[in-house]
MOPAC internal coordinates of N, CA, C and O (Angstrom, degrees):
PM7 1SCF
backbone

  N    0.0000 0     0.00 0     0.00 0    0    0    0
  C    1.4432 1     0.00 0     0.00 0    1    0    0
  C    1.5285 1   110.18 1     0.00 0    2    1    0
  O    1.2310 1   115.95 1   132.07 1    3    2    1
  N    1.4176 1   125.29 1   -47.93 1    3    2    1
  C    1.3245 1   133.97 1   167.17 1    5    3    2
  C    1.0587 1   112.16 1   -45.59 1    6    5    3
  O    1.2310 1   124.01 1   126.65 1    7    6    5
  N    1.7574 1   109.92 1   -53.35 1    7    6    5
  C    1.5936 1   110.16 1  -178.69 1    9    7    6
  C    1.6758 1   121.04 1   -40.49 1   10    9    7
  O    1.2310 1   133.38 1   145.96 1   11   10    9
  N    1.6446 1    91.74 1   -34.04 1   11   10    9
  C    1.9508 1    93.49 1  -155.73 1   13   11   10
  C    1.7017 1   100.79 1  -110.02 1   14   13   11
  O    1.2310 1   122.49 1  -162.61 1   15   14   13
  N    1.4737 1   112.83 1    17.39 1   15   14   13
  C    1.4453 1   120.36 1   149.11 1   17   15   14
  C    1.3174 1   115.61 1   -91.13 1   18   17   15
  O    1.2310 1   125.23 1   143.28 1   19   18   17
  N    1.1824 1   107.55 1   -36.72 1   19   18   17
  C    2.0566 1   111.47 1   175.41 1   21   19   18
  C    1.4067 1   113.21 1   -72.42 1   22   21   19
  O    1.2310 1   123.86 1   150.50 1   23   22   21
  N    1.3570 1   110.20 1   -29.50 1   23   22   21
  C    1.3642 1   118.66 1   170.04 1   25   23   22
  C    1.6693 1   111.96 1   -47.55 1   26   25   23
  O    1.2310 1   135.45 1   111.04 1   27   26   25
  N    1.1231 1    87.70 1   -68.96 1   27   26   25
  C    1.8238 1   116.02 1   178.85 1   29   27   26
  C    1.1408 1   113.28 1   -26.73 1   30   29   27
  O    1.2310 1   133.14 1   108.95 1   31   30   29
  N    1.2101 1    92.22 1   -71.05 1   31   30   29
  C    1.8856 1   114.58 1  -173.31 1   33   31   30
  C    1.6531 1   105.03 1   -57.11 1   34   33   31
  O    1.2310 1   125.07 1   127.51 1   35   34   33
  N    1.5287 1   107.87 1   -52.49 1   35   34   33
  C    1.9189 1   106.80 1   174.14 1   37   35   34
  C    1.4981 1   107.64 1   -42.46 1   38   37   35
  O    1.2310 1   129.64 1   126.37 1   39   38   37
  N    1.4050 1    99.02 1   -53.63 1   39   38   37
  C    2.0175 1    94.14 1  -156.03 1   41   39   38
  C    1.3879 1    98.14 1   -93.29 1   42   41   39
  O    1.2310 1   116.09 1  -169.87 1   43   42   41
  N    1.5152 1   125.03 1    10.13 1   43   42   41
  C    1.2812 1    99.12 1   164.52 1   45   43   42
  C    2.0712 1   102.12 1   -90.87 1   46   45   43
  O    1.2310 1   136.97 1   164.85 1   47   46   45
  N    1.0729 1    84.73 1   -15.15 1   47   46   45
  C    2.1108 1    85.22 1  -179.79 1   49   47   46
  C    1.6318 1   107.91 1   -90.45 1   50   49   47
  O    1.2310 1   124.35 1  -168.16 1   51   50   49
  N    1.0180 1   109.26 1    11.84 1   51   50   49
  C    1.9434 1   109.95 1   174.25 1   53   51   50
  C    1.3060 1    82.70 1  -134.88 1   54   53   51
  O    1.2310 1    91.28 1  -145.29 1   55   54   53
  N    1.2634 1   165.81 1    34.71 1   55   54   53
  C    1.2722 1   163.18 1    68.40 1   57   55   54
  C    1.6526 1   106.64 1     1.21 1   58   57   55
  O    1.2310 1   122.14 1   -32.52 1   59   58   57
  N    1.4306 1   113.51 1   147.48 1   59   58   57
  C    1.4834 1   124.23 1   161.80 1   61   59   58
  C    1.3177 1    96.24 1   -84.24 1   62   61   59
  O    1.2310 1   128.05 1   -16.00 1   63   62   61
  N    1.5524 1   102.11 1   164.00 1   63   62   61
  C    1.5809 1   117.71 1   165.30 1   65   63   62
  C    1.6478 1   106.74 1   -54.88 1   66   65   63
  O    1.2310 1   112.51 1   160.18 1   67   66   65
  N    0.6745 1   131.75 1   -19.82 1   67   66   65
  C    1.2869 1   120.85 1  -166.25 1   69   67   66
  C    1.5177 1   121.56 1  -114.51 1   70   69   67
  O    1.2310 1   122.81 1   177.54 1   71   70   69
  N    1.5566 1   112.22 1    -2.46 1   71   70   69
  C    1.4171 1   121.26 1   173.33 1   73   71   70
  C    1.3810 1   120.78 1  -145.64 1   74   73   71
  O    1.2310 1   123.52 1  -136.78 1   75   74   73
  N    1.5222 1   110.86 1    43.22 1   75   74   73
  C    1.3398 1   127.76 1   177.46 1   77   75   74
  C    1.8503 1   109.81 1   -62.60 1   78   77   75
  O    1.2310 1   113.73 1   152.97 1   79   78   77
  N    1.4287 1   129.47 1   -27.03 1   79   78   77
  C    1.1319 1   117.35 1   179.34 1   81   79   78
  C    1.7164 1   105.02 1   -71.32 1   82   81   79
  O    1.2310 1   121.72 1   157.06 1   83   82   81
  N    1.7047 1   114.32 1   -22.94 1   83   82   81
  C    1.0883 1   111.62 1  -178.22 1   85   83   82
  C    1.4562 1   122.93 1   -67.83 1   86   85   83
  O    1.2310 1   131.24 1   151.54 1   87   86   85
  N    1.3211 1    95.91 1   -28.46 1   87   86   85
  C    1.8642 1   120.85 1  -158.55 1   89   87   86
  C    1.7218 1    91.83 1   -79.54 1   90   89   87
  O    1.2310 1   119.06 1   150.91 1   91   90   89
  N    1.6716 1   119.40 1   -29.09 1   91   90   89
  C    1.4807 1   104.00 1  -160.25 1   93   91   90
  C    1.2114 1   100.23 1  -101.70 1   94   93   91
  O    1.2310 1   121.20 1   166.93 1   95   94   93
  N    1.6793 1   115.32 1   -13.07 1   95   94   93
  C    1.9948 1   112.26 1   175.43 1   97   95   94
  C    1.5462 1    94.05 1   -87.26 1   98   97   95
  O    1.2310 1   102.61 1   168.48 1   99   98   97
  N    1.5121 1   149.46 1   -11.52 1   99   98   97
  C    1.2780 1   129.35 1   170.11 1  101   99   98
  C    1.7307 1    95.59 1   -86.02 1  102  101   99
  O    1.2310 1   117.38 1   161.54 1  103  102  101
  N    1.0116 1   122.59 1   -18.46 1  103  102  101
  C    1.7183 1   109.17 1  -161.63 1  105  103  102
  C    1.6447 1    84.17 1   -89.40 1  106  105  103
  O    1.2310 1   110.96 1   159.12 1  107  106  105
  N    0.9829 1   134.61 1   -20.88 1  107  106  105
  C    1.6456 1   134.47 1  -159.18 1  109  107  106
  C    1.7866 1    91.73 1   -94.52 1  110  109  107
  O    1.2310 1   115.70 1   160.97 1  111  110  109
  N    1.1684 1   125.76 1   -19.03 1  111  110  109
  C    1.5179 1   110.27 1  -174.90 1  113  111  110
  C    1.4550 1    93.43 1  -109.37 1  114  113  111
  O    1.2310 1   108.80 1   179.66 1  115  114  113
  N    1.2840 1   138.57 1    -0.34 1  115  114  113
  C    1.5798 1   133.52 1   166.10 1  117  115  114
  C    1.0909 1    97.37 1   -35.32 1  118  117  115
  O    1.2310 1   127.10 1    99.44 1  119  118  117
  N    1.3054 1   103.94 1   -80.56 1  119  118  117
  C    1.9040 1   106.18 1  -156.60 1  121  119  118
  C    1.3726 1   109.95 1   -60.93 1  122  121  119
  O    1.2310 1   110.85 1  -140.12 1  123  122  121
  N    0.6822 1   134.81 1    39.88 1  123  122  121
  C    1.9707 1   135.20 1  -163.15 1  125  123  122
  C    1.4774 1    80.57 1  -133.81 1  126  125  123
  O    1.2310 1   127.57 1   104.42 1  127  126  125
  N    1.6406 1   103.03 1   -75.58 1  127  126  125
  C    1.8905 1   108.07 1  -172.65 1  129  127  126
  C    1.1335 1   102.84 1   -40.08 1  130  129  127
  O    1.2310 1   101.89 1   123.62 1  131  130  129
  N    1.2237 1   150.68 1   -56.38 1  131  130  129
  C    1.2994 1   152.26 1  -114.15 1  133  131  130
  C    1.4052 1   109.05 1  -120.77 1  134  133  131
  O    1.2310 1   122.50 1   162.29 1  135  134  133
  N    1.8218 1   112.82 1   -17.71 1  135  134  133
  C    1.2189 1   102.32 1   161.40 1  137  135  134
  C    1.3172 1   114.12 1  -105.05 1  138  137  135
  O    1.2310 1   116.73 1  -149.14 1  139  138  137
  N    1.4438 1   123.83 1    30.86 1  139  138  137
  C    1.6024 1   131.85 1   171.70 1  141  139  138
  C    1.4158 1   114.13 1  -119.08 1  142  141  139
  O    1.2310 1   128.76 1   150.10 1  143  142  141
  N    1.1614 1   100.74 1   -29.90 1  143  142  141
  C    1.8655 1   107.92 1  -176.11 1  145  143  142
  C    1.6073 1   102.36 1  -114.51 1  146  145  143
  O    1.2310 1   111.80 1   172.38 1  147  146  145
  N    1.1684 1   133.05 1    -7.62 1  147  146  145
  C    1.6607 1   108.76 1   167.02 1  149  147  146
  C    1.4123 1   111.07 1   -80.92 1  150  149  147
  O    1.2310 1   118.97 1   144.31 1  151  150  149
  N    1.2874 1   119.57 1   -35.69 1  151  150  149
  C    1.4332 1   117.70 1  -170.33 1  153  151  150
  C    1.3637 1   110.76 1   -65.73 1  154  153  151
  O    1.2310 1   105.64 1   124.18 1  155  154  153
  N    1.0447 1   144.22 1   -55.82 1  155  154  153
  C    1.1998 1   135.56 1   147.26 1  157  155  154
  C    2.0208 1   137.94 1    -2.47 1  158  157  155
  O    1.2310 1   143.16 1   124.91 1  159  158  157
  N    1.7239 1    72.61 1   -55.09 1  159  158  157
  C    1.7095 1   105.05 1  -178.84 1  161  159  158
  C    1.7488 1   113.52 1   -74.65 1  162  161  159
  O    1.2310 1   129.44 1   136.08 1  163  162  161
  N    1.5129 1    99.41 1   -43.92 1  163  162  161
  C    1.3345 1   108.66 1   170.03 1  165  163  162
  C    1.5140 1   123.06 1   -68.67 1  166  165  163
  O    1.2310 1   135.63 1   143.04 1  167  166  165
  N    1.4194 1    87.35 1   -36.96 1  167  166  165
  C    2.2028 1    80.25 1   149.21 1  169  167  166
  C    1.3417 1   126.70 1   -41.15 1  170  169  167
  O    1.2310 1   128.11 1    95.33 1  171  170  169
  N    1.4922 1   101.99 1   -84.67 1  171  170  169
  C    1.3013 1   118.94 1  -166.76 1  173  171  170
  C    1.5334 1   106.44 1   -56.29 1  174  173  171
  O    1.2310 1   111.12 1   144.50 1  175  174  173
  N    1.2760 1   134.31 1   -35.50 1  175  174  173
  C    1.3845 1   127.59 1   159.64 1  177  175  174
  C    1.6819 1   117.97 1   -44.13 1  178  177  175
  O    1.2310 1   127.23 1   128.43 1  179  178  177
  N    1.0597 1   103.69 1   -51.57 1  179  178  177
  C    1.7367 1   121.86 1  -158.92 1  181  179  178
  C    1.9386 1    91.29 1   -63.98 1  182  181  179
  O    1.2310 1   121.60 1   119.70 1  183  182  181
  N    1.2889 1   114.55 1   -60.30 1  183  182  181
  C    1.5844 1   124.63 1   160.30 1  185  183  182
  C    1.2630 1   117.22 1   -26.21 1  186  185  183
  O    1.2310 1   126.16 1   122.56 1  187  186  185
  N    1.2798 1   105.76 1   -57.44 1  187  186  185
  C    1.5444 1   101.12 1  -164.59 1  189  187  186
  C    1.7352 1   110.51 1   -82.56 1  190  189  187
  O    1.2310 1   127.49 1   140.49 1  191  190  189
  N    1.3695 1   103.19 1   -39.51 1  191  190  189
  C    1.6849 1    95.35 1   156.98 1  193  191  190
  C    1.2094 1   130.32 1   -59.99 1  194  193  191
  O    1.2310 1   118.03 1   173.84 1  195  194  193
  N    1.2987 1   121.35 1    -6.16 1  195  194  193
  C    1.5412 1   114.65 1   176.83 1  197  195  194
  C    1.5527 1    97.67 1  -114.06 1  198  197  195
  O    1.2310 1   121.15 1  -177.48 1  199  198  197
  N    1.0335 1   115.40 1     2.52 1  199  198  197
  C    1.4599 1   113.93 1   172.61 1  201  199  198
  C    1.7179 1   106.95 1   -96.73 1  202  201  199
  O    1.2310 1   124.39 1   162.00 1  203  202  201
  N    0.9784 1   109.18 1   -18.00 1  203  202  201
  C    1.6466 1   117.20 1  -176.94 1  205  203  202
  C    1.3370 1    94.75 1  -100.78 1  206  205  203
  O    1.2310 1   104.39 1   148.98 1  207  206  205
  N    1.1435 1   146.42 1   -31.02 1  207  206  205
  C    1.7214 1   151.72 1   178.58 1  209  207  206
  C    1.6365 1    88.94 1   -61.60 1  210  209  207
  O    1.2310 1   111.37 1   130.65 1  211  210  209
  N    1.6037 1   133.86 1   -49.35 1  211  210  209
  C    0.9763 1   137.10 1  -145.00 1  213  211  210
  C    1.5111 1   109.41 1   -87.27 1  214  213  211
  O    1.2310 1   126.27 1   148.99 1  215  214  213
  N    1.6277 1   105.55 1   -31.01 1  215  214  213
  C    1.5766 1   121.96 1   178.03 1  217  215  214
  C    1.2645 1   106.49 1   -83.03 1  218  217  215
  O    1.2310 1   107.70 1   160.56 1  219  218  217
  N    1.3000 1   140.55 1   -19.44 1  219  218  217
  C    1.4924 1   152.82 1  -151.37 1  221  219  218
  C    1.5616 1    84.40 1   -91.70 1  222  221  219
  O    1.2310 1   127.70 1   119.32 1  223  222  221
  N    1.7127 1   102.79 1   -60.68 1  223  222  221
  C    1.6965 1    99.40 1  -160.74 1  225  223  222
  C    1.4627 1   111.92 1   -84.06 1  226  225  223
  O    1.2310 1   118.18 1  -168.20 1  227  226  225
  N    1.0967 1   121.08 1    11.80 1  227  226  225
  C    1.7623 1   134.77 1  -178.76 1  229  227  226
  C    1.3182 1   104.54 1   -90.75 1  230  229  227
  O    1.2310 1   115.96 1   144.55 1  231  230  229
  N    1.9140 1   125.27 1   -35.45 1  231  230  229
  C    1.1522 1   116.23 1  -159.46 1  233  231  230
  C    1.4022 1    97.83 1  -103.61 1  234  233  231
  O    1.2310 1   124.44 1   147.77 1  235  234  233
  N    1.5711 1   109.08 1   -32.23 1  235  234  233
  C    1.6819 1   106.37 1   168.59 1  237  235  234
  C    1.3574 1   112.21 1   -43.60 1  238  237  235
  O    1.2310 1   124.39 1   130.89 1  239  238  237
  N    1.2612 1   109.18 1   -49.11 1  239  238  237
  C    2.2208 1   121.78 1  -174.82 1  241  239  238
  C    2.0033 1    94.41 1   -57.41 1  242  241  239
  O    1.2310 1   117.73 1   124.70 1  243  242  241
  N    1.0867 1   121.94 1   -55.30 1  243  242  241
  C    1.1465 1   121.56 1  -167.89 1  245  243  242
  C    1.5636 1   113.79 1   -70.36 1  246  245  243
  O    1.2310 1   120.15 1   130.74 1  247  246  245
  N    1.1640 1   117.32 1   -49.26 1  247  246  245
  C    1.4970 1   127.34 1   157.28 1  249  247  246
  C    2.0633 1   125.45 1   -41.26 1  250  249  247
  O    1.2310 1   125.60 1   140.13 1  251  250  249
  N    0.9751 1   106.84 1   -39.87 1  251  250  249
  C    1.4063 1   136.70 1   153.33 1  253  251  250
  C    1.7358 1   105.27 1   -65.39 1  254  253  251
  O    1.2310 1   114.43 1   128.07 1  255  254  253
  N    1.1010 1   128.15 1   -51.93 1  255  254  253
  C    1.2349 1   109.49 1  -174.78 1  257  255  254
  C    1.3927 1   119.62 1   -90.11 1  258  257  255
  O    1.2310 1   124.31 1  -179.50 1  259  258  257
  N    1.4128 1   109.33 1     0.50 1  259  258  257
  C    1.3736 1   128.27 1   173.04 1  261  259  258
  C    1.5035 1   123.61 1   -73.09 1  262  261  259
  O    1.2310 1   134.23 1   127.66 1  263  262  261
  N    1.2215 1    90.09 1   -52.34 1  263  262  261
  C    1.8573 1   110.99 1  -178.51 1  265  263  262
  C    1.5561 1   105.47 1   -69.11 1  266  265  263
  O    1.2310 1   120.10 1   180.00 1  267  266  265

């Protein structure tokens, strides 16, 4: 509930003067989006950094076995 008053209040102030009721029903469904589509997102982020942590320390090992 807090969430989608802070919402409000944001997108009604990144709103133009002239479409602030618009600015505070998009700032009021932020937190809705954001708790359906980050989690997801924060997966596939979280993956790919530990998948790049994993290539980082593969080429160091190979680089090392080079020299």
């Amino acid at each position: 509930m807090l969430a989608k008053i802070l919402g409000a209040l944001a997108g009604q102030k990144l709103a133009s003067r002239n479409n602030k009721a618009t600015g505070a029903l998009i700032g009021a469904a932020v937190p809705i989006i954001a708790r359906r589509g980050l989690g997801p997102l924060g997966l596939a982020l979280g993956a790919g950094w530990l998948a790049k942590k994993g290539y980082d320390k593969y080429q160091a090992r190979e680089r090392t076995r080079a020299a």
